[in-house]
N, C-alpha and C positions, 0 to 999 in steps of 0.2 A: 915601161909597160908592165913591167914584173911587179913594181912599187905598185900601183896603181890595182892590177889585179891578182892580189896576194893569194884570192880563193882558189887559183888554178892549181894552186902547189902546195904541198905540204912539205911540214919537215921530218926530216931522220936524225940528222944530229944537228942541233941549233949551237952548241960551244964552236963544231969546226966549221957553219955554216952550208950543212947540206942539205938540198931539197930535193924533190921528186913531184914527178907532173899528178895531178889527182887524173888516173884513169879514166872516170867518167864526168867528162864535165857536162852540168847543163846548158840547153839552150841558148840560157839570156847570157853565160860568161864566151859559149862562141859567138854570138849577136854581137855582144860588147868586143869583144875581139877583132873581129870582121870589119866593126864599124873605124878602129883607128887604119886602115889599109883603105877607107874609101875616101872620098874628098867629103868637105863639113855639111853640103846639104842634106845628103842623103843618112848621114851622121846626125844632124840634127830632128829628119824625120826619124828614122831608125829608134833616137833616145826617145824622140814623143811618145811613139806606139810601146817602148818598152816600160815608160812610168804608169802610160793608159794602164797597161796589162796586170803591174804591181796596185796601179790604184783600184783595178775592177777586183784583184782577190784582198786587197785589204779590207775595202769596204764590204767586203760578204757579208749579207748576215749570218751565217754558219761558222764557228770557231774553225781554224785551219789551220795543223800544221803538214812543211814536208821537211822529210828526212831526205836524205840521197844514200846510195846505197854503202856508205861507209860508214853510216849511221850518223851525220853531223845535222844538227838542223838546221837547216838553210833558210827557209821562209816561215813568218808567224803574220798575221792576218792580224788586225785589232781587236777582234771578238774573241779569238786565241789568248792575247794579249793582256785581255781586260779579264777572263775567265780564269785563269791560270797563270798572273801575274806575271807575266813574261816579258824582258824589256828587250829591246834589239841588240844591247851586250849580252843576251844569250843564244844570238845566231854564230853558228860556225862552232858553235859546244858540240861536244858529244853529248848525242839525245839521252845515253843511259846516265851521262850526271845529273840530269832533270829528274824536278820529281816529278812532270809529269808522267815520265816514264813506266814509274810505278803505282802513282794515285792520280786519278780511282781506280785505274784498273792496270794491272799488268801487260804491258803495251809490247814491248821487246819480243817476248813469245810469240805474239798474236802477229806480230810484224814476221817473226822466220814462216810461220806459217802464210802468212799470204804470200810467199817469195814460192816458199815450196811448192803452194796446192794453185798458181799462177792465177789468182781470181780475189777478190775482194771479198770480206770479212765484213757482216755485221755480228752488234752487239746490243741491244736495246734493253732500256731500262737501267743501267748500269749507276749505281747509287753512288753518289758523292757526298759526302758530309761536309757543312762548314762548320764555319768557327762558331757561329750564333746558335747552333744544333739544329741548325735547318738541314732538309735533305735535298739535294738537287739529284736531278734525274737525267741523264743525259744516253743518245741513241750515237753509238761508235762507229763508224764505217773506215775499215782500213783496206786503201785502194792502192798496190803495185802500181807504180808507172812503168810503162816499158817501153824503149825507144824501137826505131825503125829495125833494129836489127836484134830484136827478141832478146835484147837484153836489158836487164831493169837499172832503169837511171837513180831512184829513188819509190819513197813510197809517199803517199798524201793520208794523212788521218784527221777528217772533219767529226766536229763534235757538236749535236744537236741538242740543245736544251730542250726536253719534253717534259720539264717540271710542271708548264700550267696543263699539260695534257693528264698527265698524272693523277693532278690533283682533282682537276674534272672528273679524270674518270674514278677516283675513290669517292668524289663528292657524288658522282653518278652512283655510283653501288652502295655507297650510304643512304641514297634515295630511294635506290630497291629495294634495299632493306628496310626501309620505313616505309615504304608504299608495301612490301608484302608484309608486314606485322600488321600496318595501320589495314590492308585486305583481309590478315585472319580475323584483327578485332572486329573488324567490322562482320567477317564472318559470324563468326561469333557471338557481337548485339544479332546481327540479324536472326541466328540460331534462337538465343535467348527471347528475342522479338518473337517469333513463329512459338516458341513455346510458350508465352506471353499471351499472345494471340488468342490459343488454345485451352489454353487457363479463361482469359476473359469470353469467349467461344461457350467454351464448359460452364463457369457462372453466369454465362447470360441464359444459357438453357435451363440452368438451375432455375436460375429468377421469375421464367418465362413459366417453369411448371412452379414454382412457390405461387407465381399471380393466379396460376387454375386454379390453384387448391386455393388461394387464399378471394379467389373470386367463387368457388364451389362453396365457401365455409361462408362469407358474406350470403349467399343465397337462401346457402341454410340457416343463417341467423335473420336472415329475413323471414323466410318461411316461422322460424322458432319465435321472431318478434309477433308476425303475424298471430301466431298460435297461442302468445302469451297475453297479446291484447285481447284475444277472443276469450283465453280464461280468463285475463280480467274482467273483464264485460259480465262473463259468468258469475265471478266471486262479488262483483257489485251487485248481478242480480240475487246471489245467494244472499249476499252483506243486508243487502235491502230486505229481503225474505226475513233473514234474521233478527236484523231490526225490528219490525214487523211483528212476529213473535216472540220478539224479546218485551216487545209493547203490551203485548196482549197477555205474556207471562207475566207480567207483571201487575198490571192488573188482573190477573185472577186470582194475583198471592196478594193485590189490597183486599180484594174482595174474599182470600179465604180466609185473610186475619181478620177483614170485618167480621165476618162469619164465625168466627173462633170467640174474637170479641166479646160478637153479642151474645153467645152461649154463657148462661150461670152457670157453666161446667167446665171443671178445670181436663184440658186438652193435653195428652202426652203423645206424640207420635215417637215411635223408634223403630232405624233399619233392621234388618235381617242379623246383624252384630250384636242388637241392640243399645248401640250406639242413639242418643238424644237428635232429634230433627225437629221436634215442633216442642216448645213448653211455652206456653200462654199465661196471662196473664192472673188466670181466675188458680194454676198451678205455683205460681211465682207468690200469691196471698198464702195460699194455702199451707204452705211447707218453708216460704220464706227465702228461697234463692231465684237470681235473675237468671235468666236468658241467658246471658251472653258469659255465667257461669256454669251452665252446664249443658250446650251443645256442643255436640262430636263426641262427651261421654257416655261410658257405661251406667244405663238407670243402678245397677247394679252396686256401681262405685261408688254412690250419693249417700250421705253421711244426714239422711232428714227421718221424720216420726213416722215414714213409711215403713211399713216391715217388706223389703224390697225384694229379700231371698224370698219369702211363701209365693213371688209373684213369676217366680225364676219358671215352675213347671208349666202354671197355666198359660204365660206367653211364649213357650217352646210346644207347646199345643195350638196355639195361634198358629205359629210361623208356619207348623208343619202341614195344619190346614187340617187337624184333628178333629178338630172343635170350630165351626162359627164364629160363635157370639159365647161369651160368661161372665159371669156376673157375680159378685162376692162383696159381704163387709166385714171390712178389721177393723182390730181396734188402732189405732193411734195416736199422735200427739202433733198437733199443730204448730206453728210458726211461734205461739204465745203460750205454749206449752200446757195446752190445754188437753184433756183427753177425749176424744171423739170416736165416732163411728163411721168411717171412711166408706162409703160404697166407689166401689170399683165394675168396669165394666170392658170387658175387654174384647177385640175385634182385629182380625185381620186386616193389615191393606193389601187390598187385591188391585192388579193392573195386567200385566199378560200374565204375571206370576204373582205371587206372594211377594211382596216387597218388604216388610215390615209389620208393625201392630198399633195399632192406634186406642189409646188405654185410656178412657173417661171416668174420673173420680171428683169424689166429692163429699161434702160433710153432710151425716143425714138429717144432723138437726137444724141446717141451714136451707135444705132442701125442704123440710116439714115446715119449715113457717115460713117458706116462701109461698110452698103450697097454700098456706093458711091464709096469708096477705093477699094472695090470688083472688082465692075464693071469696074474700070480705070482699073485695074490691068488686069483682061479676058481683056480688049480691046487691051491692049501691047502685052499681050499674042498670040492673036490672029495677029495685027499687025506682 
């Protein structure tokens, strides 16, 4: 029986072979005990109920070690087993030669204390590192046993892997923190939106008072087209008007050059400058330069057999409206350089004012035998 159940006893000195009873035994080694003093039935129930009881805490899902109060570890679970690499040749160790005793967490301590303060210990969260540099996360509970007689047989330290919780809950607070960034940004567009808004709000009232003004200013170019076609209409009637007497000016300057024409008297008109306007034809024989040589000048400037300075006072007597009508012969020199008797005769042109002088000259001896040819001619006539 002693062979058989070595865990009742321990040694003192193993050279001289001495032992001593382990003070507190557990349960299943009195069980087991008990069971060789009964006959085999109740022996063979007995063993059933006691492998049930080892196979309900092996299969825990929760990691499970227990210590007994001499600090040996006696029971390990699968989950224990598989987490902290524990194989059944480390039942009956002293727990403090395990490492798990001191990773992850300092156990030993936490073990006097649950003996002292007679209550169970949690520890949540409690970081484990592996070898891959992953962290596992594990929730401690260290539970005193205590037997019928308030005194503690050992102690149970179950160990909870809360790593997918963990990680939930930091993927949870990573999601916070993205849902409250992704809530300021969006505050934020929205902020930006409503100022947006406000802006497009602002330039539609812009636009809305630009269409007044630019439907006020349409009105008034209406109005201004209106008003431009009416002057038009006007300036056609004017244009027409003009036409008109532009037709009729002009036929009276055929009929004054007729008129000039038909005179045997050479015609000099000049403005108030005395500036050249009318020199005719019977002027142009006379002294021998054209038209279109000596309008818009000075009679004055003329380089012909006129004595043009004697004529300087009596036509500033004209202009001033001194004198009527006058009348004078000089002497002079023709186109053919011949020496003549020029009669001159000189006249203001009147209209609201004085405008100029209209000066009629001529050769006397061409005027005396026109006379002459006249009068022969009435006389045949009359013959």
């Amino acid at each position: 029986m002693l062979l058989m159940h070595s865990s009742l006893f321990t040694s003192l000195d193993l050279k001289n072979r001495i032992f001593t009873k382990v003070s507190s035994v557990n349960i299943r080694n009195r069980i087991l005990v008990m069971a060789n003093s009964i006959n085999d039935e109740s022996s063979s129930r007995l063993s059933q109920n006691l492998r049930l009881r080892d196979m309900g805490f092996d299969t825990a899902p929760i990691a499970q070690v227990v210590i007994d109060n001499n600090g040996t570890l006696v029971l390990v679970n699968e989950q224990a087993r598989n987490l902290f690499a524990l194989s059944p040749r480390d039942l009956a160790r002293p727990f403090h030669d395990l490492e798990l005793s001191y990773r992850p967490i300092e156990l030993r301590s936490l073990i006097e204390r649950a003996y002292n303060e007679r209550r169970f210990i949690t520890l949540t969260n409690v970081e484990r590192y592996l070898s891959n540099t992953e962290t596992q996360y594990l929730d401690v509970r260290i539970t005193p046993l205590q037997d019928t007689d308030t005194s503690f047989l050992g102690v149970s330290i179950a160990f909870h892997d809360v790593t997918r919780y963990i990680k939930l809950q930091e993927a949870l607070q990573r999601s916070r923190q993205e849902l409250e960034t992704t809530n300021e940004e969006l505050q934020s567009t929205n902020e930006e939106l409503e100022t947006t808004n406000e802006e497009l709000q602002s330039t539609n009232e812009e636009l809305e008072t630009t269409n007044e003004e630019l439907q006020s200013t349409n009105e008034e170019l209406e109005t201004m087209n209106e008003e431009l076609q009416s002057t038009n209409e006007e300036l056609q009637t004017i244009n027409s008007e003009l036409s008109d007497r532009t037709s009729e000016l002009n036929r009276t300057n055929i009929f004054l050059i007729s008129i000039l024409k038909s005179l045997q008297t050479g015609i000099v008109v000049i403005d108030s400058s005395f500036n050249i306007s009318i020199w005719n034809y019977m002027v142009e024989d006379l002294w021998g330069l054209r038209t279109d040589e000596v309008l818009g000048k000075s009679i004055f400037s003329l380089d012909i057999g006129l004595p043009v300075e004697q004529l300087r006072s009596p036509i500033r007597d004209s202009l001033s409206g001194k004198k009527q009508f006058q009348e004078m012969i000089l002497d002079a020199t023709n186109r053919r350089g011949r020496q003549i008797k020029c009669y001159l005769a000189i006249a203001p042109l009147l209209g609201i004012e004085v405008q100029g002088a209209v000066l009629m000259m001529a050769d006397v001896d061409s005027i005396s035998s026109m006379i002459s040819t006249q009068r022969i001619e009435q006389g045949r006539q009359q013959e």
